[in-house]
C-alpha positions in Angstrom: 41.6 6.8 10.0 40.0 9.4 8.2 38.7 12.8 10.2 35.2 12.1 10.4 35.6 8.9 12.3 38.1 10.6 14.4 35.6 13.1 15.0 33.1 10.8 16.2 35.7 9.0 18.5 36.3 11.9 20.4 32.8 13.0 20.7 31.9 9.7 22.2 35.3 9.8 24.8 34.1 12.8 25.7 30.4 12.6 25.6 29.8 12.5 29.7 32.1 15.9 29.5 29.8 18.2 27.2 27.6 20.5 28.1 24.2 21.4 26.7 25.4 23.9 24.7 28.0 21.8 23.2 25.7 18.8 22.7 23.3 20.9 21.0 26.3 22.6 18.7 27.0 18.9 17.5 23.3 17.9 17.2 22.6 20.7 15.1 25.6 20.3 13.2 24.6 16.9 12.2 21.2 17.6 11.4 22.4 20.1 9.4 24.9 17.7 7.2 22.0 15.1 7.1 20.0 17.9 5.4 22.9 18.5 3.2 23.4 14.9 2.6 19.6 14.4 1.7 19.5 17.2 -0.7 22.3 15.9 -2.5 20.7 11.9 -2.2 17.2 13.1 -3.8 19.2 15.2 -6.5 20.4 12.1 -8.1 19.6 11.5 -11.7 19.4 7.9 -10.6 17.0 6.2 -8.3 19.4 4.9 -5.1 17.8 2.3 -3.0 20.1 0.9 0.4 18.9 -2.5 1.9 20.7 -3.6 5.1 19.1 -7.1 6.2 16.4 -7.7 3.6 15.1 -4.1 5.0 14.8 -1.2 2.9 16.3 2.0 5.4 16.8 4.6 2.6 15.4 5.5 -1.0 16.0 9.0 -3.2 13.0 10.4 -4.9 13.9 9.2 -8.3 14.0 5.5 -6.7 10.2 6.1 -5.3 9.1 7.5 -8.8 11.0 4.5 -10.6 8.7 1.8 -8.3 5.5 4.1 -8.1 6.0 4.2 -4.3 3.9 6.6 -2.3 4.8 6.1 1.0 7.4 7.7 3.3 7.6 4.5 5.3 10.1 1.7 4.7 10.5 -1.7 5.7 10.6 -5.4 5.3 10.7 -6.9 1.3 7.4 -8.4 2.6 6.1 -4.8 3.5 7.4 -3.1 0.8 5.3 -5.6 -1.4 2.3 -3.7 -0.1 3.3 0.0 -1.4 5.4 -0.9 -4.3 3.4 -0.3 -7.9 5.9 -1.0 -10.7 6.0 -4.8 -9.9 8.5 -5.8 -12.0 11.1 -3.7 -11.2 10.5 -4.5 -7.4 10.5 -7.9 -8.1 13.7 -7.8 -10.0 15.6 -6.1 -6.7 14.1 -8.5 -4.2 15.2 -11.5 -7.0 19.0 -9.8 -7.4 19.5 -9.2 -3.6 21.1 -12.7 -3.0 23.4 -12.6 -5.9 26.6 -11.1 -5.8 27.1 -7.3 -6.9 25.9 -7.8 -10.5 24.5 -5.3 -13.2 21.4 -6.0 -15.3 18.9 -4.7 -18.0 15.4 -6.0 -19.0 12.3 -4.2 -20.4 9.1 -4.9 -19.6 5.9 -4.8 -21.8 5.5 -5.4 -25.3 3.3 -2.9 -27.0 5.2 0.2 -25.6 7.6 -1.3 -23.6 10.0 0.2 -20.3 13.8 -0.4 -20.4 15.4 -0.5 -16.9 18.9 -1.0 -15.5 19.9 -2.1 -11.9 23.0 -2.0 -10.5 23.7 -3.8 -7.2 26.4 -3.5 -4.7 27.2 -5.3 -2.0 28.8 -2.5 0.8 29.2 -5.0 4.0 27.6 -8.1 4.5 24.2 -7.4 4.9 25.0 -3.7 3.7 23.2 -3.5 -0.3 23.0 -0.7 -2.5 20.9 -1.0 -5.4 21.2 1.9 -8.3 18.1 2.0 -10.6 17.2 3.4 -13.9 14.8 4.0 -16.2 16.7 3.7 -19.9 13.4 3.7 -21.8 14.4 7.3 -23.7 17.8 6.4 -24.3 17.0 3.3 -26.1 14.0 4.3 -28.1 17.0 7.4 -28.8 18.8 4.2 -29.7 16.4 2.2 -31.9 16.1 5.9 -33.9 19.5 6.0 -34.8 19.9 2.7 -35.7 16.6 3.5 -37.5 17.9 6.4 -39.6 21.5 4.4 -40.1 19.4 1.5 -41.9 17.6 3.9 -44.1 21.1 6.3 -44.9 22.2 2.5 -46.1 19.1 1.2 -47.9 19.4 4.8 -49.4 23.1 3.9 -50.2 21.7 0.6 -51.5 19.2 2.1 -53.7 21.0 4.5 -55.5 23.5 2.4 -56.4 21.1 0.0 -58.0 19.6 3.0 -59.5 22.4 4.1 -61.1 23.1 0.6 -62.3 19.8 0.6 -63.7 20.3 3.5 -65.9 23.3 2.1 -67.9 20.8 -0.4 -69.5 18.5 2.2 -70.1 20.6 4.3 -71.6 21.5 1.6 -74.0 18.0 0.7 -74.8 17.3 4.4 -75.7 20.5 5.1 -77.3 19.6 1.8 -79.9 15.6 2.6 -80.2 16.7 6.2 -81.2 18.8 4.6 -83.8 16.0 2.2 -85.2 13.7 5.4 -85.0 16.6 7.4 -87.2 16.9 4.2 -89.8 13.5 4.2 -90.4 13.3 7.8 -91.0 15.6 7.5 -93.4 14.2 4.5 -95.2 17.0 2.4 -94.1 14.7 0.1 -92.1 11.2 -0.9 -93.2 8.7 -1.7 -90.7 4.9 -1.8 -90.4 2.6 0.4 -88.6 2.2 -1.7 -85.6 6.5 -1.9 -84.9 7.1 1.8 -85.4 4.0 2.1 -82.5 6.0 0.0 -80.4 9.6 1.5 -80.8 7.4 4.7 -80.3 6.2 3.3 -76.6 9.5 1.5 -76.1 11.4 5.3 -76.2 8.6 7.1 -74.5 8.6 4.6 -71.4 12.3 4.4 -71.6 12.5 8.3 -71.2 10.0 8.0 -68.9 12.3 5.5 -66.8 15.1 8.0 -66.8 13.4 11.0 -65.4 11.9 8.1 -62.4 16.0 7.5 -62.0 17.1 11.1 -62.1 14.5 12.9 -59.6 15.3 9.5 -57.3 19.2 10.5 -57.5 18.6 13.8 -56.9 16.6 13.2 -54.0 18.5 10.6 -52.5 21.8 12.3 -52.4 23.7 15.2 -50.8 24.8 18.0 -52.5 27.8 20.3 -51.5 26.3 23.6 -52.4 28.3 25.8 -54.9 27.1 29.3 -53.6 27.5 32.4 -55.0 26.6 36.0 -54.1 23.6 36.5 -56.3 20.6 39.2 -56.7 17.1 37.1 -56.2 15.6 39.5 -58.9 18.2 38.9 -61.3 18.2 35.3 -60.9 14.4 34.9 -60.6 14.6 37.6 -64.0 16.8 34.6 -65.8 14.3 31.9 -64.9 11.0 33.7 -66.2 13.1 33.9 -69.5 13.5 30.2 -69.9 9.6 29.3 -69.3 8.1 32.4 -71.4 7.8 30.9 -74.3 5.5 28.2 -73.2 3.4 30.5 -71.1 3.0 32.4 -74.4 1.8 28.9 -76.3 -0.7 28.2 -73.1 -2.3 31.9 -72.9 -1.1 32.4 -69.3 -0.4 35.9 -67.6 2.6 36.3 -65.8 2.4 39.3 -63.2 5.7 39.9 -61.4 6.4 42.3 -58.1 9.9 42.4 -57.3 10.9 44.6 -54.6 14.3 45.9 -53.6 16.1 42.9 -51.7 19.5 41.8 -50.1 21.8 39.5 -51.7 21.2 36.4 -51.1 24.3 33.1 -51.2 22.9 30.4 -53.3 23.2 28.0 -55.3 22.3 29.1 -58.6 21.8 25.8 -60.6 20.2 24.1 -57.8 18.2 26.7 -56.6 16.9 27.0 -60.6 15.4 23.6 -60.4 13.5 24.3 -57.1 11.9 27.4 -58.3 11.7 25.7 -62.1 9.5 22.6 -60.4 7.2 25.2 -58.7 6.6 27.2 -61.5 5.7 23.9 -64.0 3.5 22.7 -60.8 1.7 26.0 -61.3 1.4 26.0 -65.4 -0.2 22.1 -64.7 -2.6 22.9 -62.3 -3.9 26.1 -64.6 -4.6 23.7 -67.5 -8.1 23.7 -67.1 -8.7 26.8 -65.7 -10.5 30.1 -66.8 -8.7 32.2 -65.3 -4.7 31.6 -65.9 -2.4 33.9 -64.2 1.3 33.4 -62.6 2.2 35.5 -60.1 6.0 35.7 -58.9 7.3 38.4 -55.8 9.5 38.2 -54.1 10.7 41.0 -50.6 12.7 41.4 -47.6 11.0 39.2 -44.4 12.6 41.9 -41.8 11.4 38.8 -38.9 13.0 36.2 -40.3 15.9 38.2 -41.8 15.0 36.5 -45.1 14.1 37.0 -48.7 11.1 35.6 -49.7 10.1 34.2 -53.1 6.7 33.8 -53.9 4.8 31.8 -56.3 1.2 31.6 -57.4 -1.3 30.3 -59.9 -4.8 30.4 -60.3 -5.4 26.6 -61.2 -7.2 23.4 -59.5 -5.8 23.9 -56.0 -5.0 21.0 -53.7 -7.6 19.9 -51.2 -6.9 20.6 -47.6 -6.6 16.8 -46.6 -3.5 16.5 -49.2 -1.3 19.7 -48.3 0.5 18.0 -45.8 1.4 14.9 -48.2 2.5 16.9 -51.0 6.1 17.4 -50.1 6.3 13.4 -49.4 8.1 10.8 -51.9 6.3 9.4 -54.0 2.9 11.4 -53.4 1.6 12.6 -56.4 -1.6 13.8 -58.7 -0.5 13.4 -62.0 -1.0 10.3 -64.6 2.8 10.3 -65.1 4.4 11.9 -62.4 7.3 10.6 -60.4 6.1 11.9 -56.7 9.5 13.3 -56.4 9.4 16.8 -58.1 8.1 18.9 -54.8 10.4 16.1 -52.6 13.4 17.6 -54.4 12.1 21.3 -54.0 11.7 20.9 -50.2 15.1 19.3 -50.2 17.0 22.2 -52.0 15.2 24.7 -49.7 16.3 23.0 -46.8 19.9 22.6 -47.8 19.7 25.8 -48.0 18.7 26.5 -44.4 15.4 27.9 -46.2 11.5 27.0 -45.2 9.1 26.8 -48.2 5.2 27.2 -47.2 1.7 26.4 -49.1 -1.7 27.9 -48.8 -4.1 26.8 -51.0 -8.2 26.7 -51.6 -9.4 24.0 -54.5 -10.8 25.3 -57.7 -9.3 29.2 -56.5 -5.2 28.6 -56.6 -2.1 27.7 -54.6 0.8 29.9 -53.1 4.4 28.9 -52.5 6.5 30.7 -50.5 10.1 30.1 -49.8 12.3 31.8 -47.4 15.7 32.3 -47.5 17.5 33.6 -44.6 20.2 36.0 -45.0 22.6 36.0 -41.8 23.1 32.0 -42.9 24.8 33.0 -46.0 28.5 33.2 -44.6 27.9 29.8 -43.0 26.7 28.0 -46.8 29.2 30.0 -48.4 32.2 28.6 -45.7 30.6 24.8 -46.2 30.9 25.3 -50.1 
């Protein structure tokens, strides 16, 4: 028998034989475990309901919040049908409490619907327990993951038809090159109207690729190769590569580099991010008056970060579009693929970075990346 029953035993042999004192010792002493035992009922993550005779005696907090219950009162199923808010949980304990100990789950609603579990017990014969819960986060948790696997598969799915689509491609550009050659060379005689259309047929077909290569890039993961690299240097390398054609389009470059920490990246990636930014920049100054590139870069002592900086004087964006531009597919241009500033965003991120836009139409936009230099150890360690 275990002690607490033994304890009661005794208390009631010798209940004529206490005094006041000692009645009032084991009063308190009860009152004060019921307390305890309260405490620890309404600190249940789960909402506890008892039933003994088709009469509810006991309920935690979490069990009134569950079936919108405002009242401190309990009582018949019949009376409880008076207090009781959420209906369709209630009605689901009153229709479970003849069946024997059982556990269920049902939602309720359609538009934004509530996911509940109850578990029923049956303690003694006309002792129940009933254990309710409100799964709705979970599952919607649920339906998310499930959400995200589906896309990482159509993703899967895509780029391997993607890729399967660029063998063709390659072969239709590899032979049109080789018609465009012949008839260079007088091999081939055509008229006016064929070379035109060998002429579209490589133009689209390039076009094609560069649709298949940004989608790959974006699509997949990359397992950074990161080096220990001065942002200057490397920033010094790019300008190199695009001078010539800010030369041929009469644009000023002004550069302010200021004394930074090394940074781990990864230096081929990283190129294309800032390369993507900087062509963005020589686009939107086409029609402008004033055509100026600005690149700094500095130390972000908050963010323990080094900050690149890139700025034009061209079209701007409007303020409705800024928050689209870095999604797939979203894109200004005649010919562009909507992927360019996709990929950009991705590199940044997988490089624990954060990349930033201000921009006023008709005056200029500003990028500005940030990349942070305690996280270096851990891309370097995942390379």
């Amino acid at each position: 028998m275990p002690e607490r029953e033994r304890f009661f035993e005794k208390v009631m042999d010798h209940l004529n034989r206490l005094d006041q004192t000692e009645l009032r010792n084991i009063i308190e002493t009860l009152d004060r475990e019921r307390r305890i035992l309260k405490q620890v009922f309404d600190a249940l993550d789960e909402g506890i309901l008892i039933v003994i005779e088709e009469k509810v005696v006991a309920m935690n907090d979490v069990a009134k919040v569950l079936l919108g219950c405002k009242t401190k009162t309990y009582g018949s199923f019949a009376e409880m049908d008076k207090v009781v808010a959420n209906r369709p949980l209630w009605n689901m304990v009153k229709l479970l409490y003849k069946q024997e100990d059982i556990r269920k789950e049902f939602s309720v609603g359609n538009q934004d619907p509530k996911y509940y579990l109850i578990e029923k017990r049956d303690i003694s014969e006309d002792f129940v327990l009933y254990k309710l819960v409100d799964q709705t986060e979970n599952k919607k948790l649920q339906f998310q993951l499930k959400s995200i696997e589906s896309i990482a598969a159509l993703n899967n799915l895509a780029a391997g038809i993607a890729h399967e689509i660029k063998n063709p491609l390659t072969a239709i550009d590899l032979h049109t090159q080789l018609i465009q050659r012949a008839v260079q060379k007088n091999l081939v005689c055509l008229d006016e109207n064929l070379s035109q259309y060998i002429k579209i047929i490589s133009e689209e077909t390039k076009r094609l690729n560069q649709i298949l290569n940004d989608f790959l890039l974006a699509t997949r993961t990359r397992q950074l190769k990161a080096t220990f690299e001065n942002l200057n240097t490397f920033l010094a390398e790019i300008i190199s590569l695009i001078k010539p054609e800010l030369e041929a389009k009469n644009i000023s470059l002004r550069e302010a580099y200021q004394e930074v920490p090394k940074n781990f990246i990864d230096k081929d990636y990283l190129k294309q991010a800032i390369l993507n930014l900087i062509k963005n920049a020589i686009e939107a100054m086409e029609k402008s008056s004033l055509k100026v590139l600005t690149i700094r870069t500095w130390y972000d002592t908050v963010r323990d970060a080094n900050a690149i900086e890139i700025e034009d004087t061209g079209c701007g964006i409007p303020s409705d579009q800024i928050q689209k531009i870095f999604e797939p597919y979203y894109t200004t241009k005649e010919y562009g693929t909507g992927l360019g500033l996709t990929i950009t965003y991705k590199i940044i991120k997988e490089h624990d970075g954060e990349i930033q836009i201000s921009s006023k139409p008709n005056e200029g936009t500003r990028f500005t990346i940030f990349l942070p230099i305690h996280k270096g150890h851990k891309l370097l360690s995942s390379s």
